[in-house]
C-alpha positions in Angstrom: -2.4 47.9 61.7 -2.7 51.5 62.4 -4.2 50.8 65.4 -1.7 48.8 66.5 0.7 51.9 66.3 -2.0 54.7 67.6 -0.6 56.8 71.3 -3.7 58.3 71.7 -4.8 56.2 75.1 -1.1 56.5 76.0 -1.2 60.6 75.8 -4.3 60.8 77.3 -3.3 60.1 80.7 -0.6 63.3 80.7 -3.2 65.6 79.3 -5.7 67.5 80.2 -8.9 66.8 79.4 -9.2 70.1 77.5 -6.1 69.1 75.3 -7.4 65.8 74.6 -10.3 66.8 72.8 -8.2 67.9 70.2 -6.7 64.3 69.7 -9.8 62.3 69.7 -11.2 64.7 67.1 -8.4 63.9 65.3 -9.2 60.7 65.6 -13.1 60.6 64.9 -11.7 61.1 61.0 -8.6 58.4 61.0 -10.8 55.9 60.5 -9.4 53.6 63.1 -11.7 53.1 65.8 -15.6 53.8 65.4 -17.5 57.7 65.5 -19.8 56.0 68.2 -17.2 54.9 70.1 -14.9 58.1 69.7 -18.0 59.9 70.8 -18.5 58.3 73.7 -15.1 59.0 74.8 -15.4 62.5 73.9 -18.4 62.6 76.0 -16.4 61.2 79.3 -13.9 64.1 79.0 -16.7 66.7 78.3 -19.3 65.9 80.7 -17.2 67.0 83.9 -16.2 70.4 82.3 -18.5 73.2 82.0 -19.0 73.1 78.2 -22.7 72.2 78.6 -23.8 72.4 75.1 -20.6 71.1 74.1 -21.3 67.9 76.4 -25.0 67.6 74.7 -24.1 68.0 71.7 -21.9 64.3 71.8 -24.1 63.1 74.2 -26.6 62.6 71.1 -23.4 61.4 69.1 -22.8 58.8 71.2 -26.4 57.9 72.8 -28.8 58.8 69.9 -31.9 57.3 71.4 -31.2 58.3 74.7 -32.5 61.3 76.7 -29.9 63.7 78.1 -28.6 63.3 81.5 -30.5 65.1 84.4 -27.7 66.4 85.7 -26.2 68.0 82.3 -29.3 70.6 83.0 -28.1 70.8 86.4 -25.0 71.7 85.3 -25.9 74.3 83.3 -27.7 76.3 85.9 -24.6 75.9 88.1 -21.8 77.6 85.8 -24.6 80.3 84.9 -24.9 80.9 88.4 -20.8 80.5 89.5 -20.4 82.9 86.4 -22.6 86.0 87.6 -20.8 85.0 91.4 -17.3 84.6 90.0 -18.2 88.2 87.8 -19.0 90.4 90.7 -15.8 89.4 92.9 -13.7 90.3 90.0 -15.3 93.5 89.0 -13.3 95.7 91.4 -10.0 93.8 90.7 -10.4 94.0 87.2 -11.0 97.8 87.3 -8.1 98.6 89.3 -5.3 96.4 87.0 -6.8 97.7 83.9 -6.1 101.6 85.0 -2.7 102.6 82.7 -1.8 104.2 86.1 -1.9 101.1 88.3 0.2 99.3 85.8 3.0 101.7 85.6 3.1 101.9 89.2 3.9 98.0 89.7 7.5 97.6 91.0 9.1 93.9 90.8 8.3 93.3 94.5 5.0 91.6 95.1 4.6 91.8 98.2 4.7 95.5 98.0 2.5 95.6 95.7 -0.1 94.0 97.6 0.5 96.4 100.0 0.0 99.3 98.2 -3.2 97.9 96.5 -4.8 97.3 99.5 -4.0 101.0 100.9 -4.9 102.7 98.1 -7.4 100.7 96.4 -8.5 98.3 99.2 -7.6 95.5 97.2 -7.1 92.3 99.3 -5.4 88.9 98.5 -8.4 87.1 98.4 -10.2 89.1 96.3 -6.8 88.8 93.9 -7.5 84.9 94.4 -11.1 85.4 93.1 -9.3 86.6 89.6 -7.9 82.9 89.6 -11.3 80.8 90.1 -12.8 83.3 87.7 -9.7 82.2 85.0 -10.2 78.8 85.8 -14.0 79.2 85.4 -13.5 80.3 82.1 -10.9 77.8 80.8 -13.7 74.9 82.1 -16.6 76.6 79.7 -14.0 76.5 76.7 -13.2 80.5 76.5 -9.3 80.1 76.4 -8.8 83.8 75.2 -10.6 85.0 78.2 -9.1 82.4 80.6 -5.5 83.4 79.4 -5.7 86.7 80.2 -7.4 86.0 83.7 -4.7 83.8 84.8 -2.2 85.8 83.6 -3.4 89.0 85.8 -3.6 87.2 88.3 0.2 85.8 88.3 1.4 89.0 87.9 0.2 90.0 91.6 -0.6 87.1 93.5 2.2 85.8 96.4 0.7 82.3 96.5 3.0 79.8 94.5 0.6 77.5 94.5 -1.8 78.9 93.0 0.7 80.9 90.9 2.1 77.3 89.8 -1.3 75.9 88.7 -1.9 79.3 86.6 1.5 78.6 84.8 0.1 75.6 83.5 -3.7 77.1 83.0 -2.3 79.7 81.0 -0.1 77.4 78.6 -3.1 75.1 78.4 -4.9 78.2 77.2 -2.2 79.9 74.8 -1.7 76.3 73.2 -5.5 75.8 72.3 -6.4 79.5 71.4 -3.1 78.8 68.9 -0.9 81.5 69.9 2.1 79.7 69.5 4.8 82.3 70.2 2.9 82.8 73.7 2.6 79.4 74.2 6.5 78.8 73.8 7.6 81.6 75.8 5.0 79.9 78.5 6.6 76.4 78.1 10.3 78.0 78.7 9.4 79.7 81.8 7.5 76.8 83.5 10.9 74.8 82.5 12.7 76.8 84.0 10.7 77.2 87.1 10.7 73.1 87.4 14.3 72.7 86.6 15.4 75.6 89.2 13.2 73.4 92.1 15.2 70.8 91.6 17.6 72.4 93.4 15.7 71.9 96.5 15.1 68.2 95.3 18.6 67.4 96.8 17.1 68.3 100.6 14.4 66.4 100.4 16.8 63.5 101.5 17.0 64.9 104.7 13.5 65.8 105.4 11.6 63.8 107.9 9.4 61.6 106.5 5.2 61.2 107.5 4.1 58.3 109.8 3.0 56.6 106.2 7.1 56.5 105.0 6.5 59.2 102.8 8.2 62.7 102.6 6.1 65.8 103.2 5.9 67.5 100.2 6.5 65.2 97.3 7.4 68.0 95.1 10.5 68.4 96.6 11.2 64.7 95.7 13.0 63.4 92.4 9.6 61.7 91.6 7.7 64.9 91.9 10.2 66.4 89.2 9.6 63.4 87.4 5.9 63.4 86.6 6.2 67.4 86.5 8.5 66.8 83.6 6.6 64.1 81.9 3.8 66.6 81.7 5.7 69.4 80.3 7.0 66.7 77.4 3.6 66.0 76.6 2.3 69.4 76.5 5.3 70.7 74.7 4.4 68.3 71.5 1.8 70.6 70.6 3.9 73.4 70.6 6.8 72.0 68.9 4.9 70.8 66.3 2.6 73.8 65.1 5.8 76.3 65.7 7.7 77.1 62.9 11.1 76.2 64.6 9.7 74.0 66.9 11.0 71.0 65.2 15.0 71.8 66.1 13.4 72.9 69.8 12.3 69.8 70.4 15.2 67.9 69.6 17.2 70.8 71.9 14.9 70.0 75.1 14.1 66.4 74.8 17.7 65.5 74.3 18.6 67.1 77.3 20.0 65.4 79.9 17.4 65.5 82.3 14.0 65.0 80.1 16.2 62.3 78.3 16.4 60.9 81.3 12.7 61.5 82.0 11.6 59.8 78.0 13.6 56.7 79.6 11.8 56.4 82.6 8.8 56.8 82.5 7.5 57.9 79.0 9.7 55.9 76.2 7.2 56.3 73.8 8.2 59.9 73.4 11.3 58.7 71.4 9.0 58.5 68.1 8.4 62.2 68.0 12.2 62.8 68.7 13.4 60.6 65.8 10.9 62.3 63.5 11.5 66.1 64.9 15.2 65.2 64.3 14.6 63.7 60.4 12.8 66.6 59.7 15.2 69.5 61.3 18.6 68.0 60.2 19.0 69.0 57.0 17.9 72.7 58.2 19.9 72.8 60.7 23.8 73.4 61.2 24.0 72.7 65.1 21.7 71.5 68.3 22.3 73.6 71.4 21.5 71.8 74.3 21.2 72.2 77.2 23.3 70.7 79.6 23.1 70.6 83.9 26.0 72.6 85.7 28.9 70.6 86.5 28.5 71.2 90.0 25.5 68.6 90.5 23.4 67.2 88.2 20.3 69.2 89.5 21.6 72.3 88.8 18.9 75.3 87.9 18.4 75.6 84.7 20.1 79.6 84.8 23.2 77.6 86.0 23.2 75.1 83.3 25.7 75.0 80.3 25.0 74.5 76.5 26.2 71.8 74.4 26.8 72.1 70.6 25.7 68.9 69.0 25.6 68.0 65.5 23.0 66.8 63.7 25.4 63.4 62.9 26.0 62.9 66.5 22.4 63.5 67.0 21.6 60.8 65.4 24.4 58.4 66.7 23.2 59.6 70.5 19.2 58.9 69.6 20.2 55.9 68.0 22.1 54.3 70.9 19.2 55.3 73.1 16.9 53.3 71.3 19.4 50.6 71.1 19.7 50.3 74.8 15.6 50.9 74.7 15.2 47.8 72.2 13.8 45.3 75.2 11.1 46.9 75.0 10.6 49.5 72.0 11.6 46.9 69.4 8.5 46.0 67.5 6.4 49.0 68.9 6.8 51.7 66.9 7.7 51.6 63.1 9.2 55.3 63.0 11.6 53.9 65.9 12.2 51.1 64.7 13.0 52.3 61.0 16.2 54.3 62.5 17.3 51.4 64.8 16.9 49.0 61.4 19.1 51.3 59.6 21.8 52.0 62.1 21.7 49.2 64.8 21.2 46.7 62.5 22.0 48.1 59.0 19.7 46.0 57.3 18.3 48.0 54.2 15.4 45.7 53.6 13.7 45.8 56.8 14.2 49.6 56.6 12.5 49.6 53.6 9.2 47.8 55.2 9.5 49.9 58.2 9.5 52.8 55.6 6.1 51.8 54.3 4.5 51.2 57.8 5.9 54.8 58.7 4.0 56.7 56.1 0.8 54.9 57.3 1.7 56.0 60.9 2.3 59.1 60.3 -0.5 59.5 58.1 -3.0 59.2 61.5 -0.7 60.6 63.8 -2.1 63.7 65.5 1.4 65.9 65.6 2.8 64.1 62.9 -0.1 64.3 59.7 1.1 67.6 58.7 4.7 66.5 58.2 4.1 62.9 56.4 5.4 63.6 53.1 8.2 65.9 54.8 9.2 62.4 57.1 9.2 60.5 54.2 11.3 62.4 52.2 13.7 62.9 55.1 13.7 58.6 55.5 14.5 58.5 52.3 17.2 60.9 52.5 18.7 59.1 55.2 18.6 55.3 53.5 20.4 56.7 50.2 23.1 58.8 52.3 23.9 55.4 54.9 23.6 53.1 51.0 26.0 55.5 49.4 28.2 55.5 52.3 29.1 52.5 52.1 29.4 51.3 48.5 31.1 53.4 46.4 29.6 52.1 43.2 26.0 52.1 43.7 23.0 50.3 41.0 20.4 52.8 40.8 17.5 50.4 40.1 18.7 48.8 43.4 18.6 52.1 45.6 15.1 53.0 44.0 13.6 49.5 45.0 15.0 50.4 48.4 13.1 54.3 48.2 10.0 53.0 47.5 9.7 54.8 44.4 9.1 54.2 40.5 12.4 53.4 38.1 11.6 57.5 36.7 10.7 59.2 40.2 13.8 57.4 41.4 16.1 58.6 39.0 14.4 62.0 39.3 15.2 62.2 42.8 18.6 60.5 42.9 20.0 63.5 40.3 18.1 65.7 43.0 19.5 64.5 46.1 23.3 64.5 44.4 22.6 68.6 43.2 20.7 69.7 46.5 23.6 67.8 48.6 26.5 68.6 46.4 27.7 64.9 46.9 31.1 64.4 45.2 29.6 61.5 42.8 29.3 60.8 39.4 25.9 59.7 37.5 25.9 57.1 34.5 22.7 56.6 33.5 24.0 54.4 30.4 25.0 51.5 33.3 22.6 52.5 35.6 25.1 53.1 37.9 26.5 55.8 40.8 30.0 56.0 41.3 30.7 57.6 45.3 33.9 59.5 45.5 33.8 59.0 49.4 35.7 61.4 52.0 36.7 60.5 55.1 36.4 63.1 57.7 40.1 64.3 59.6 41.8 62.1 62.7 41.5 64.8 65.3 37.4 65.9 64.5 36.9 61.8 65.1 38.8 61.9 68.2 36.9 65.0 69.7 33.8 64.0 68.5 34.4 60.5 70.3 36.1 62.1 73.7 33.0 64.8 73.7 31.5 65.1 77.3 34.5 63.4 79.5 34.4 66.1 81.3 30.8 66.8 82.0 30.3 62.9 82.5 33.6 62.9 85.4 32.8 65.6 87.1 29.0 64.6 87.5 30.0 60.9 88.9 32.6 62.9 91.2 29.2 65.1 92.5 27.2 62.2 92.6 29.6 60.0 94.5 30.6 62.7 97.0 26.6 63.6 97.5 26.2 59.7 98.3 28.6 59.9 101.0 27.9 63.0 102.2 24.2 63.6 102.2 22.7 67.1 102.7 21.2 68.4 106.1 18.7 70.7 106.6 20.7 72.9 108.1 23.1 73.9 104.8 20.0 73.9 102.2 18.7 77.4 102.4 14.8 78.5 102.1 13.4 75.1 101.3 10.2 76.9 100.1 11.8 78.7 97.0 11.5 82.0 97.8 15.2 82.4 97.0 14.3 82.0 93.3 12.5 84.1 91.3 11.3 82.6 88.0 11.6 84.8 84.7 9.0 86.9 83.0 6.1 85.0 81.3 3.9 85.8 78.4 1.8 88.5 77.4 -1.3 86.8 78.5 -4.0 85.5 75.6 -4.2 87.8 73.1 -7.0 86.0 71.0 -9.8 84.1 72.1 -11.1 81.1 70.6 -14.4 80.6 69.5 -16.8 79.4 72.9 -19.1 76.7 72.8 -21.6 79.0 73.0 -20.6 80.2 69.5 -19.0 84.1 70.6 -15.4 84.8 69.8 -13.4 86.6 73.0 -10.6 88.4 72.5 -8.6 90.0 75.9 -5.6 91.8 76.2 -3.0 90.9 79.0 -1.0 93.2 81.0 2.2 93.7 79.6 4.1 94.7 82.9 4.4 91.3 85.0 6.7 91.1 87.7 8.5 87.5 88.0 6.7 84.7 89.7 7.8 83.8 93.3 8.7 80.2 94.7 7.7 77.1 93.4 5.3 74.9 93.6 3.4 71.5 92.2 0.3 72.1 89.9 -2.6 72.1 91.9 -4.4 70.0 89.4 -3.1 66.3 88.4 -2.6 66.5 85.2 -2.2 62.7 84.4 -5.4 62.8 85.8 -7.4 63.4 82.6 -10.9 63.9 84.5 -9.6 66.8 86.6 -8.6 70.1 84.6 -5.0 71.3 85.4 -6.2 74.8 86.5 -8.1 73.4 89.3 -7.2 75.1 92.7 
């Protein structure tokens, strides 16, 4: 059954290979699938990374009378070789950004910067660009401290937004799976906003000429560009949101956001489990959602342009829960965690909430992102099937609403008295008839009549945009700089602080510049990361 329920193959593909390790480790002890096999799949993401003894070592996991691969060995004298290379064309750079002096004297300007490193110190872009492979390098032999720190240096001087692209999502890859979570989220809200601010020149790429194949020239520029860019960034982001300690209500904030809601229903649907449970587990802590809404002025705005929306966490769950209505073609039946909500609200039928309730503690229970939080999500299910029960009977059988909790006649009662203190419910308990009588309150006319007319606005003004830019398509000639050097992204992290423990069984630790300059122009990672055999940092 659990099996049945498991996204690991379905994350994989928007992963790197790095961060899927983690989830087939996770895995290995679930008890779902087989060790051999789990090995073996391990082994396929290993065996292509530089992590030589890692890649041995479930090699004999997976192929226990087998000799190792030839090439393994081969391997191994390649990255000790492309080490000491890499190592001496990053000597000089490395000496000149660590100098206290050199890092005072770094203005905001890049460019000159550049030019005053290479008249004082001789120091050229391409030997800058050698502080990226060597970064890269590192994050393929498993030294994420190390490679964090690399990458970052080098985005704090380097002009090329390609490659300063690709070291955006190096470094998160590296902050998220050293574990510095603070570093990791301030990584995650800078390469959203870089993404979301490109799709400002999304709207010109209308107007480009297009190849001799039909397609446009640079497909970042395109909405489906954006797209997968933003399906990554949802992926990635679960580990984040999930091990920080606010990441919960930070979740719910980006991923019911116009645009990455929009994404979830496109392309990645199965998302909507981990915003259902981030959303039963924050609502109770949390008063009010701010999210984040596009400018009126298109619905592509940059993300500095965009407005906030309040939302509670009621019409939170009224919004998710007429998103997976209109998803139910093809969620229903997929996903009990989904489908305990839609049971509850679409359909209001307590009974099959109840089963759902029982296959969501087993899913949970073997869920990567979500083993930590089982009893929490349980608890919070529970929570949720009293206060809808109660709602709408105001004299309620207790026997009958601890049937429905899945809990013993005494734990029931236990938490019923609970739940009516912790919520200071307006209801009366009679434990001589078994009984809970509701005092129900209805909440005023007007709050019902904003909370219903909540968005007209937003929602007119973006059909107007959308309508007017159908008719009147963009030229060339009114988009300005196509190549994005008219936007500056903001200041990223500190750089990897800690390192985490190598294959080859050191512990790095590396400080990162503190004074970074923002990141020029956009660009596309230079690594696929649905791809899971190519690592994202690749040049």
């Amino acid at each position: 059954m659990a099996e049945k329920y498991d996204l690991t193959q379905t994350l994989l593909p928007y992963l790197d290979r790095h961060l899927g390790l983690p989830l087939l480790s996770h895995l290995a002890g679930s008890g779902i699938f087989s060790e051999t096999d789990i090995a073996k799949a391990q082994y396929e993401l290993a065996k292509n990374t530089s992590m030589v003894d890692y890649a041995l070592q479930l090699h004999e996991q997976a192929y226990p009378n087998q000799p190792a691969p030839a090439e393994i060995e081969k391997q191994r004298e390649n990255a000790i070789a492309l080490n000491d290379k890499l190592g001496s064309e990053v000597d000089h750079v490395l000496n000149v950004i660590q100098d206290p002096s050199v890092a005072s004297a770094l203005k905001q300007d890049k460019t000159q910067n550049l030019q005053w490193l290479e008249e004082k110190y001789n120091l050229t872009s391409e030997q800058i660009n050698a502080l990226y492979r060597y970064g890269y390098f590192q994050f393929n032999c498993g030294n994420y401290g190390d490679a964090s720190s690399y990458l970052y240096h080098f985005r704090v001087l380097s002009t090329d937004p390609v490659l300063t692209m690709s070291s955006h999502w190096g470094k998160l890859a590296s902050d998220i799976l050293v574990g510095e979570w603070e570093q990791a989220l301030d990584e995650l809200k800078l390469l959203r906003e870089q993404i979301d601010s490109s799709a400002a020149h999304a709207v010109a790429s209308y107007a480009q000429p297009s190849t001799s194949n039909g397609t446009a020239q640079n497909d970042d520029l395109t909405q489906e560009g954006l797209l997968k860019k933003r399906a990554w960034l949802l992926h990635w982001a679960l580990f984040i949101f999930f091990n920080h300690p606010s990441g919960r209500e930070q979740l719910v904030e980006m991923f019911l956001s116009p645009v990455y809601l929009n994404t979830i229903q496109t392309t990645c649907w199965w998302l909507l489990r981990y915003v259902v449970a981030a959303l039963l587990l924050s609502r109770r802590t949390t008063r009010v959602y701010m999210v984040q809404q596009p400018a009126p002025a298109t619905l592509m705005a940059s993300a500095s342009g965009a407005n906030v929306s309040k939302l509670s966490p009621q019409q939170a769950i009224k919004d998710v829960v007429n998103i997976i209505d209109s998803e139910s073609y093809r969620l229903a039946g997929t996903d009990p965690i989904v489908d305990f909500l839609s049971k509850l609200f679409v359909d209001f039928d307590f009974e099959s909430a109840q089963e759902q309730l029982t296959l969501l503690e087993q899913v949970a229970a073997k869920d990567f992102f979500l083993a930590d939080y089982k009893e929490e999500l349980v608890e919070a299910c529970r929570v949720v099937i009293s206060e809808a029960y109660c709602r709408i009977h105001s004299k309620v059988d207790i026997a009958d609403l601890v049937q429905r909790l899945n809990l013993s006649k005494e734990d029931g009662e236990k938490w019923i008295v609970n739940l009516v203190r912790d919520t200071r419910a307006d209801a009366k308990i009679d434990f001589k008839e078994g009984m809970v009588f509701m005092n129900p309150t209805h909440p005023p006319v007007y709050q019902t009549i904003i909370e219903k007319t909540r968005g007209f606005t937003f929602r007119t003004s973006a059909m107007g945009t959308a309508i007017d830019r159908k008719a009147h398509p963009p030229s060339l000639n009114n988009t300005h700089n196509l190549n994005g050097n008219d936007k500056r992204g903001g200041a990223g992290g500190r750089g990897g602080r800690g390192g985490q423990r190598n294959q080859g069984g050191q512990r790095d630790r590396s400080h990162a510049n503190k004074n970074e300059s923002k990141p020029d122009g956009e660009a596309a990672p230079a690594a696929e990361a649905q791809q899971p055999s190519q690592p994202i940092a690749a040049a």
